[in-house]
mmCIF file as gemmi writes it, N, C-alpha and C atoms, coordinates in Angstrom:
data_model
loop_
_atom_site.group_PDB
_atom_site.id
_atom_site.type_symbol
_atom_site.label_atom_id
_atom_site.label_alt_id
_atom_site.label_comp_id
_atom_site.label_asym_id
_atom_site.label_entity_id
_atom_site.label_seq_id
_atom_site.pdbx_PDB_ins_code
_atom_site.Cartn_x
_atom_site.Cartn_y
_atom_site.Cartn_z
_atom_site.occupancy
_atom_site.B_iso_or_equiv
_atom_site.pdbx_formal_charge
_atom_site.auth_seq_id
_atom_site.auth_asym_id
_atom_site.pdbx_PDB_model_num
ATOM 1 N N . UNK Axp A 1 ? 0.806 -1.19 0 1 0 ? 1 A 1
ATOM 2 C CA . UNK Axp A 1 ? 0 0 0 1 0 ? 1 A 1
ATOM 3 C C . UNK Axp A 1 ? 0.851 1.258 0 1 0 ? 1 A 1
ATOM 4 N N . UNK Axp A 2 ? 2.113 1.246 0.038 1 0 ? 2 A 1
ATOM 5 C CA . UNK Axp A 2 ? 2.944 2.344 0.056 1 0 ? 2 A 1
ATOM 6 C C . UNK Axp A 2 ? 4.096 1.8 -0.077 1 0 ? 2 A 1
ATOM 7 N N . UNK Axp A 3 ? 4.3 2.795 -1.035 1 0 ? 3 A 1
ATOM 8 C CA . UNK Axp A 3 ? 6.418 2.217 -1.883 1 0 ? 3 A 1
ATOM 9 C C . UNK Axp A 3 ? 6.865 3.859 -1.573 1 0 ? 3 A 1
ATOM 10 N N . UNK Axp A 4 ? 8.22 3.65 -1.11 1 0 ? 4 A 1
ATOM 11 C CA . UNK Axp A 4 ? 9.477 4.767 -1.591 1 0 ? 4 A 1
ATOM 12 C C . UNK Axp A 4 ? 10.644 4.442 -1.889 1 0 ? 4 A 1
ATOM 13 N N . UNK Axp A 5 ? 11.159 5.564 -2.465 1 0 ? 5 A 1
ATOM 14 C CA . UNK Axp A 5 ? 12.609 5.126 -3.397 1 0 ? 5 A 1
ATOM 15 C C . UNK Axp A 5 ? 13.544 6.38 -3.217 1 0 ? 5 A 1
ATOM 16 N N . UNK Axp A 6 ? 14.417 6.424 -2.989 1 0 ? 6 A 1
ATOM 17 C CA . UNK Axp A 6 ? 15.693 7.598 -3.182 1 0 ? 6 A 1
ATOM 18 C C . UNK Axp A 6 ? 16.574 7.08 -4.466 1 0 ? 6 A 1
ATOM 19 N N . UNK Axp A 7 ? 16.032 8.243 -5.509 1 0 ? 7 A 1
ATOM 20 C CA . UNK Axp A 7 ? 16.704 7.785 -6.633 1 0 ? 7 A 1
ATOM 21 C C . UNK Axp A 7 ? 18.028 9.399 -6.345 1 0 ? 7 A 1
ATOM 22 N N . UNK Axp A 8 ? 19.441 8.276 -7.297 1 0 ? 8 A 1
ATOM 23 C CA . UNK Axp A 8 ? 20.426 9.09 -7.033 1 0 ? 8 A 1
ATOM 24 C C . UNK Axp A 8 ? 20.347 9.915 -8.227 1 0 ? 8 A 1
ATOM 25 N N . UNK Axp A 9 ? 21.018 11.248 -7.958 1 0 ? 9 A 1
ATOM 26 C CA . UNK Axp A 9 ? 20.574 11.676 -9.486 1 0 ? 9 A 1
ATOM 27 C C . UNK Axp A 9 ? 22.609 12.237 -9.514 1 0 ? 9 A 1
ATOM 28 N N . UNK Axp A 10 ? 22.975 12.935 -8.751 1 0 ? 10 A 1
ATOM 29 C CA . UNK Axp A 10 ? 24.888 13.455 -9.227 1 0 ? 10 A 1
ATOM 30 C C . UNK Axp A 10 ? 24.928 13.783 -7.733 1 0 ? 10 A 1
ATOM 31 N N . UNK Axp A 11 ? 26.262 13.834 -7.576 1 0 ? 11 A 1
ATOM 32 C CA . UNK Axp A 11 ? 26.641 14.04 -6.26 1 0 ? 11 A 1
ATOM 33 C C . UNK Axp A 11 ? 25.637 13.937 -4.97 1 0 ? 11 A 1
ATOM 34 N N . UNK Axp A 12 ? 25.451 15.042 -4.189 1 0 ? 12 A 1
ATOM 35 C CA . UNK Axp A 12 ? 24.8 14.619 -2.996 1 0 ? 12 A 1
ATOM 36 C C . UNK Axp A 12 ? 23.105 15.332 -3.557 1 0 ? 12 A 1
ATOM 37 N N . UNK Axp A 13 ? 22.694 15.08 -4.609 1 0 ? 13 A 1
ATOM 38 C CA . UNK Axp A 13 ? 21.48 15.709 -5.106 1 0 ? 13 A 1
ATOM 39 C C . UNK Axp A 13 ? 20.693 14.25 -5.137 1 0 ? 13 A 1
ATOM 40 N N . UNK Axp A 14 ? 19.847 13.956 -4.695 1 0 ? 14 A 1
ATOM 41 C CA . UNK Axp A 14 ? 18.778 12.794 -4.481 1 0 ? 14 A 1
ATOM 42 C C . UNK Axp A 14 ? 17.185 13.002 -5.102 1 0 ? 14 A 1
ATOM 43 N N . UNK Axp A 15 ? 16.173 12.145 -4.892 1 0 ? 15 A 1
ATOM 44 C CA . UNK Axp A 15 ? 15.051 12.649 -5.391 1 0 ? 15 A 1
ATOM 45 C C . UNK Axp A 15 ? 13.977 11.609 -4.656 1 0 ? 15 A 1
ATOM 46 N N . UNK Axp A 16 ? 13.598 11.984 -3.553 1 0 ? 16 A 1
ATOM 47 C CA . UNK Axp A 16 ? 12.235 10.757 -2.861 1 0 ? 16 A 1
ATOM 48 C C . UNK Axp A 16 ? 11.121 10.817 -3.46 1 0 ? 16 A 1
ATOM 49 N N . UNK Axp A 17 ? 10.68 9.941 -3.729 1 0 ? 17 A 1
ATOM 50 C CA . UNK Axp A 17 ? 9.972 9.114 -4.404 1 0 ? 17 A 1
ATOM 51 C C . UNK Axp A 17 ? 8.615 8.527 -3.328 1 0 ? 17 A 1
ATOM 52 N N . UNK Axp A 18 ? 7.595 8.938 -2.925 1 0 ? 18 A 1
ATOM 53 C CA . UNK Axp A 18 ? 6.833 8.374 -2.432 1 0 ? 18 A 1
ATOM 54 C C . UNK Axp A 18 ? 5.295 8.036 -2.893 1 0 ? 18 A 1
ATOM 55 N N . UNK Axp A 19 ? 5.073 6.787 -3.244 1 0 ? 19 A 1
ATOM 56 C CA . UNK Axp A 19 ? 3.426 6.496 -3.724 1 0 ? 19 A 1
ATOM 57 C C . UNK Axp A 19 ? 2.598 5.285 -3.269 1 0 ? 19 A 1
ATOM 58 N N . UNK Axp A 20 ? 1.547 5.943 -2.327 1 0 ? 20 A 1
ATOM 59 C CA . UNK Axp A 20 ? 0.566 5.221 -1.749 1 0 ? 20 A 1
ATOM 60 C C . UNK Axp A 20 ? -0.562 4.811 -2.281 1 0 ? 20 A 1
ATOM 61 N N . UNK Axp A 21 ? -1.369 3.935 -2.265 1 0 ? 21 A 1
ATOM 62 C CA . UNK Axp A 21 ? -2.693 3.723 -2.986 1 0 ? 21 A 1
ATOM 63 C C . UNK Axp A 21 ? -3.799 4.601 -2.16 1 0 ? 21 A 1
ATOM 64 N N . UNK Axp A 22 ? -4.494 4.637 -2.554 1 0 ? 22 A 1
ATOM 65 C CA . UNK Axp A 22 ? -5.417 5.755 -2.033 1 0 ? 22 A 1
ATOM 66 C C . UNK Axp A 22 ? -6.419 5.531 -0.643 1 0 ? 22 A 1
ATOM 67 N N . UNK Axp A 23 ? -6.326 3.994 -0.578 1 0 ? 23 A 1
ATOM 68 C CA . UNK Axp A 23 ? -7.238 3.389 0.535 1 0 ? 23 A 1
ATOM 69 C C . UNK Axp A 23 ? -6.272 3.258 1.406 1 0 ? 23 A 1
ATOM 70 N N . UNK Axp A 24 ? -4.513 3.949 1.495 1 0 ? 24 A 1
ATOM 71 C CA . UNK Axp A 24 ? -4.232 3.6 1.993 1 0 ? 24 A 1
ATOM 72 C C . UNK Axp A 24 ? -4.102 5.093 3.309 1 0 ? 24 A 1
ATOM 73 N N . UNK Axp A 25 ? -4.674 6.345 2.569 1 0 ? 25 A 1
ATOM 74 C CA . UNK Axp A 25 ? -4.304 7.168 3.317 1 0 ? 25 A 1
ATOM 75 C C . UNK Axp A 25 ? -5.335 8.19 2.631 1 0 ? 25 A 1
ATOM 76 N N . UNK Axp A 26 ? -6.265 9.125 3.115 1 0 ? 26 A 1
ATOM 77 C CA . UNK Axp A 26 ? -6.885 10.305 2.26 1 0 ? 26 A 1
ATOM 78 C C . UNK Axp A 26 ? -6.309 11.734 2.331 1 0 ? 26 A 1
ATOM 79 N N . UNK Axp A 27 ? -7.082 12.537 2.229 1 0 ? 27 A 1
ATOM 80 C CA . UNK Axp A 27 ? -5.945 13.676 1.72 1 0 ? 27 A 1
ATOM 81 C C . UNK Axp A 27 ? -5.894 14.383 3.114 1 0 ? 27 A 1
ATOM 82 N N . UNK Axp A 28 ? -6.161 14.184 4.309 1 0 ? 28 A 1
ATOM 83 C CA . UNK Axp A 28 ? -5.72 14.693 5.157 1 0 ? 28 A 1
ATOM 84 C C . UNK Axp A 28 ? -4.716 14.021 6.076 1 0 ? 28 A 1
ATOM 85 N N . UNK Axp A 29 ? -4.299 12.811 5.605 1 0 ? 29 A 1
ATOM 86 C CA . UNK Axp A 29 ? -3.452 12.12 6.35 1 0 ? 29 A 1
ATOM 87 C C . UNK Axp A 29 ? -2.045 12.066 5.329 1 0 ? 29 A 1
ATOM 88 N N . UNK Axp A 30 ? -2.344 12.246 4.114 1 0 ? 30 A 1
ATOM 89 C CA . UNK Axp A 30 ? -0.966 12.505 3.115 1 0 ? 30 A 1
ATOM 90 C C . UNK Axp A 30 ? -0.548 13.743 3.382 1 0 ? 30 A 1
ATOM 91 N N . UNK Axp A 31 ? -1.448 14.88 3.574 1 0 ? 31 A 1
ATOM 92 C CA . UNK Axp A 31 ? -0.654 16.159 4.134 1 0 ? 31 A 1
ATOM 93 C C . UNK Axp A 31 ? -0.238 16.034 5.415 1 0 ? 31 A 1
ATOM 94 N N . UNK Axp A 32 ? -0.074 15.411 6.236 1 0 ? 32 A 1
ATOM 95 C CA . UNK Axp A 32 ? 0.116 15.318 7.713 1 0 ? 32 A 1
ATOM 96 C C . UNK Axp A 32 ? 1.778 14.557 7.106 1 0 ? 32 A 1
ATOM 97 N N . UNK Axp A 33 ? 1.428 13.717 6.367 1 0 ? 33 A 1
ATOM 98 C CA . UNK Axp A 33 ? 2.753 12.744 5.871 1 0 ? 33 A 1
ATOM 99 C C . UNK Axp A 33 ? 3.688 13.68 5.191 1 0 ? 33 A 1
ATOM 100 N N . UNK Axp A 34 ? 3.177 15.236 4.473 1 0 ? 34 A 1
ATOM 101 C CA . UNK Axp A 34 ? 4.03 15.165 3.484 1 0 ? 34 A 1
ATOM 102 C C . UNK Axp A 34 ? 4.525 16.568 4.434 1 0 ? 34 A 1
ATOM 103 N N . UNK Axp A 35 ? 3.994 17.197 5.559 1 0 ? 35 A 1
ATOM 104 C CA . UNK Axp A 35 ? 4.481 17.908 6.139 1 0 ? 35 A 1
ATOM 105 C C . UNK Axp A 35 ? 5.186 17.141 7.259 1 0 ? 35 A 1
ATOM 106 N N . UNK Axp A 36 ? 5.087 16.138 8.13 1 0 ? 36 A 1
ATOM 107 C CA . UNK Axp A 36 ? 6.373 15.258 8.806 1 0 ? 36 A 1
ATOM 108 C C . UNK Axp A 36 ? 7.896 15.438 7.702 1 0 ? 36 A 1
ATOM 109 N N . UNK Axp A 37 ? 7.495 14.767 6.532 1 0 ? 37 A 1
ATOM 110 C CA . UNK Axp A 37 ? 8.816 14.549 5.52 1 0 ? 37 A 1
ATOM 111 C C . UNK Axp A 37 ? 9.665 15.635 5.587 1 0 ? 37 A 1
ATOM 112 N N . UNK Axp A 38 ? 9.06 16.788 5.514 1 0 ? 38 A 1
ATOM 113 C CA . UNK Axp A 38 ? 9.677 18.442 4.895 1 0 ? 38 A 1
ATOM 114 C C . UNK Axp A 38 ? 10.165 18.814 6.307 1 0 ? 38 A 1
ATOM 115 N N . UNK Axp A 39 ? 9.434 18.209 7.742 1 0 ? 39 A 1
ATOM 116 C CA . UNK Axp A 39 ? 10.34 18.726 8.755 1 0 ? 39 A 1
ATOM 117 C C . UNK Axp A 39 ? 11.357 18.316 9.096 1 0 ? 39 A 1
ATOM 118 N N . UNK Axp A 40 ? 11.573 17.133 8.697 1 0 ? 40 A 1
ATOM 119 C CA . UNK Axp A 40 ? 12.633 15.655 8.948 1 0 ? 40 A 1
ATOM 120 C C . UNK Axp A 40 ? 13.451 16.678 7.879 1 0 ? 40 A 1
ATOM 121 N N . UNK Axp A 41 ? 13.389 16.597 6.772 1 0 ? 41 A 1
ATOM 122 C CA . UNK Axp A 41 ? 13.94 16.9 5.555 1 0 ? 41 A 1
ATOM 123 C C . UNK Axp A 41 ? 14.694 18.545 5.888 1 0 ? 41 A 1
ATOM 124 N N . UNK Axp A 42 ? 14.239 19.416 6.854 1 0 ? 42 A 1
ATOM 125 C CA . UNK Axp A 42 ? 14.796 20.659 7.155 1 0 ? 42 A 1
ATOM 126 C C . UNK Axp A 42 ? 15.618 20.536 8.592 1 0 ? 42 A 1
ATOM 127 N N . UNK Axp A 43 ? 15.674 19.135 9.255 1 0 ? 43 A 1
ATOM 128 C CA . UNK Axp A 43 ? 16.251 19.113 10.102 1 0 ? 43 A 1
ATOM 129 C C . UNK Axp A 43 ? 15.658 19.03 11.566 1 0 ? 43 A 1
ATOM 130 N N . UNK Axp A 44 ? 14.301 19.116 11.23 1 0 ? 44 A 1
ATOM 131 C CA . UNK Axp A 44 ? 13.25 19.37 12.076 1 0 ? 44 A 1
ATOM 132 C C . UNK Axp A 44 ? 13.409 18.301 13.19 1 0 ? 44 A 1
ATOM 133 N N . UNK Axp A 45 ? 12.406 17.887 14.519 1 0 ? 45 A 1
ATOM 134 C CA . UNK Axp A 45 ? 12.39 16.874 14.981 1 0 ? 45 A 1
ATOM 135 C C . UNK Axp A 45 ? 10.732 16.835 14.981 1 0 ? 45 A 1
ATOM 136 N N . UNK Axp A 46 ? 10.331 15.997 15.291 1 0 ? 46 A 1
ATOM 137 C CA . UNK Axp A 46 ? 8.993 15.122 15.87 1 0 ? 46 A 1
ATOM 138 C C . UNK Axp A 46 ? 8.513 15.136 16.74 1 0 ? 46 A 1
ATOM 139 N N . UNK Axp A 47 ? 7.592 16.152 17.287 1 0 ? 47 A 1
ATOM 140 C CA . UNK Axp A 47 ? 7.28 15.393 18.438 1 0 ? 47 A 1
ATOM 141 C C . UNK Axp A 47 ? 6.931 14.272 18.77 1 0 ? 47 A 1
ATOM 142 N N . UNK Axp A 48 ? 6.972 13.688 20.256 1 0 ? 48 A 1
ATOM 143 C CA . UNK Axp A 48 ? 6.453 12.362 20.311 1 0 ? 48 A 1
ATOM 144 C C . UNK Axp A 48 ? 4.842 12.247 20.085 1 0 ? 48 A 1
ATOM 145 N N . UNK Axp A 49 ? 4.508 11.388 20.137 1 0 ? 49 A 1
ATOM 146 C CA . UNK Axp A 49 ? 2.806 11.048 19.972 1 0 ? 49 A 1
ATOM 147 C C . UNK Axp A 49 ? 2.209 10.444 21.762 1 0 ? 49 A 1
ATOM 148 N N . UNK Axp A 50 ? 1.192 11.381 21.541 1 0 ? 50 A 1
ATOM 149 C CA . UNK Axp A 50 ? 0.568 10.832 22.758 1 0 ? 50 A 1
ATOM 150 C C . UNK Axp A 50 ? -0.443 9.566 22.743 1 0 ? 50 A 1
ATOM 151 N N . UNK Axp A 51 ? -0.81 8.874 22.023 1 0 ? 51 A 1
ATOM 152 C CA . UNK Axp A 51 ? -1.77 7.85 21.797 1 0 ? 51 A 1
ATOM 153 C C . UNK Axp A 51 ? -0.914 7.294 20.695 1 0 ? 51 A 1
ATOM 154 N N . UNK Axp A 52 ? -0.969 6.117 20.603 1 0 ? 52 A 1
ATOM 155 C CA . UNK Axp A 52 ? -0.159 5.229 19.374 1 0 ? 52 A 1
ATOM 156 C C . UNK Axp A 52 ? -1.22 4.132 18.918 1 0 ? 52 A 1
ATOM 157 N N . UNK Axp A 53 ? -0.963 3.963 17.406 1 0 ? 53 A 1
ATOM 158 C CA . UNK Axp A 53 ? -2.323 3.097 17.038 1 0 ? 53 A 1
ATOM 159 C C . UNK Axp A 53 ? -3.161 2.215 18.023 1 0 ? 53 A 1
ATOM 160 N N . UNK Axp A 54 ? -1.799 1.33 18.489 1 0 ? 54 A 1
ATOM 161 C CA . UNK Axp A 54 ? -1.576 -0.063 19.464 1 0 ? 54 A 1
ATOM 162 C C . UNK Axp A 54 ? -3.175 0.562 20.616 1 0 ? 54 A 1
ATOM 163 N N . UNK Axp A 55 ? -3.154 1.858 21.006 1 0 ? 55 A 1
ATOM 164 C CA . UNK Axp A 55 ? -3.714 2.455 22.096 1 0 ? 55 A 1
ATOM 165 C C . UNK Axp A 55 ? -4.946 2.294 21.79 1 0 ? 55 A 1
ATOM 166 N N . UNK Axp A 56 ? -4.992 3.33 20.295 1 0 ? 56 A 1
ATOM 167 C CA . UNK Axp A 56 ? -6.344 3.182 19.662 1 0 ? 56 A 1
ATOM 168 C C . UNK Axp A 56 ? -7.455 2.408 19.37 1 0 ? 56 A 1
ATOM 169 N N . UNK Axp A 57 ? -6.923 1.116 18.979 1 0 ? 57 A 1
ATOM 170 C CA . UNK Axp A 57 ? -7.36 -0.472 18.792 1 0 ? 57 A 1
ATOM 171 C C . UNK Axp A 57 ? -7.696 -0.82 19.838 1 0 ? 57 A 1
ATOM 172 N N . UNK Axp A 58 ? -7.554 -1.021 20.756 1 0 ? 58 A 1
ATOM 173 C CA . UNK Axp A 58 ? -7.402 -1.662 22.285 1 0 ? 58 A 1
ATOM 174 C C . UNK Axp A 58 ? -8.468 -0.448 22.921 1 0 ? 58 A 1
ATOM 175 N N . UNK Axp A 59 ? -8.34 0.789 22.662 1 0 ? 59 A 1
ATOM 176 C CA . UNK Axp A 59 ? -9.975 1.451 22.664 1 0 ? 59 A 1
ATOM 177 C C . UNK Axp A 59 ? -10.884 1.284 22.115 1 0 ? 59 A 1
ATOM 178 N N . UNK Axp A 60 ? -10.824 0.985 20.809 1 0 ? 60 A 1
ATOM 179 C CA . UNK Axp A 60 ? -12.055 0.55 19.434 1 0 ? 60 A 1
ATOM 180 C C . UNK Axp A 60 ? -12.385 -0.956 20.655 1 0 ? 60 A 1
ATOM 181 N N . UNK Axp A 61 ? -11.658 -1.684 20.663 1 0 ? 61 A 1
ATOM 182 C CA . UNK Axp A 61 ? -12.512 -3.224 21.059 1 0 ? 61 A 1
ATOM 183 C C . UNK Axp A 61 ? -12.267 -3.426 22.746 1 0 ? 61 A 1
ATOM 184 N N . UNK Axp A 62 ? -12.768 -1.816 23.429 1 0 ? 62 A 1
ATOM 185 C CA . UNK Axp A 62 ? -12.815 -2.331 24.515 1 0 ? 62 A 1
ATOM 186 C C . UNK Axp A 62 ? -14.364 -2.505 24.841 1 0 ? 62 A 1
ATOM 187 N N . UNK Axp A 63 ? -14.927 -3.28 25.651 1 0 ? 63 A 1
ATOM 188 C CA . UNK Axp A 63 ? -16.439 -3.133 26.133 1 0 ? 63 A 1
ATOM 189 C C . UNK Axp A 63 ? -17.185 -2.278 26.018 1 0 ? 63 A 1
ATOM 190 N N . UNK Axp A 64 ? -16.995 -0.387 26.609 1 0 ? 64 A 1
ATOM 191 C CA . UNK Axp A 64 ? -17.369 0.391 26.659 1 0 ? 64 A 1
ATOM 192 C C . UNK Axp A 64 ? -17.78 1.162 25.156 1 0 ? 64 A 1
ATOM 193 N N . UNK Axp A 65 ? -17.217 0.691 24.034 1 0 ? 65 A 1
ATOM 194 C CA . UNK Axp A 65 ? -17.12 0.76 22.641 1 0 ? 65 A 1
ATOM 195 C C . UNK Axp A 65 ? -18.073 0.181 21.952 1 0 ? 65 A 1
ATOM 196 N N . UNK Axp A 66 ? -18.309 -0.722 22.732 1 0 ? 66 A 1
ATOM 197 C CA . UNK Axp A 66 ? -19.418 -1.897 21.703 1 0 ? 66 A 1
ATOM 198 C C . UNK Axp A 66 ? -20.554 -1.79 22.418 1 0 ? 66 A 1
């Protein structure tokens, strides 16, 4: 559902390459993706995440849910 590639092009000049299928992400989660990349990419850091999928799931199928 998602390929990337760093193609070399001359010296330290590169070119990322990223393509997802569409069920795999909609357009508000590819801009979330393509603004992470550009902060990584400027040197940026990440914050951490306060909830992680693992969290999410384990909320979806707890009792109180269903």
């Amino acid at each position: 559902m998602l390929r990337a590639g760093l193609v070399p092009l001359s010296g330290s000049e590169h070119v990322f390459m990223l393509d997802n299928h569409h069920i795999a992400s909609d357009g508000t989660s590819s801009g979330i993706l393509m603004q992470e990349f550009m902060a990584l990419y400027n040197g940026d850091t990440l914050p951490l995440l306060n909830c992680r999928y693992r969290d999410y799931a384990c909320w979806q199928n707890s009792p109180v849910q269903r």
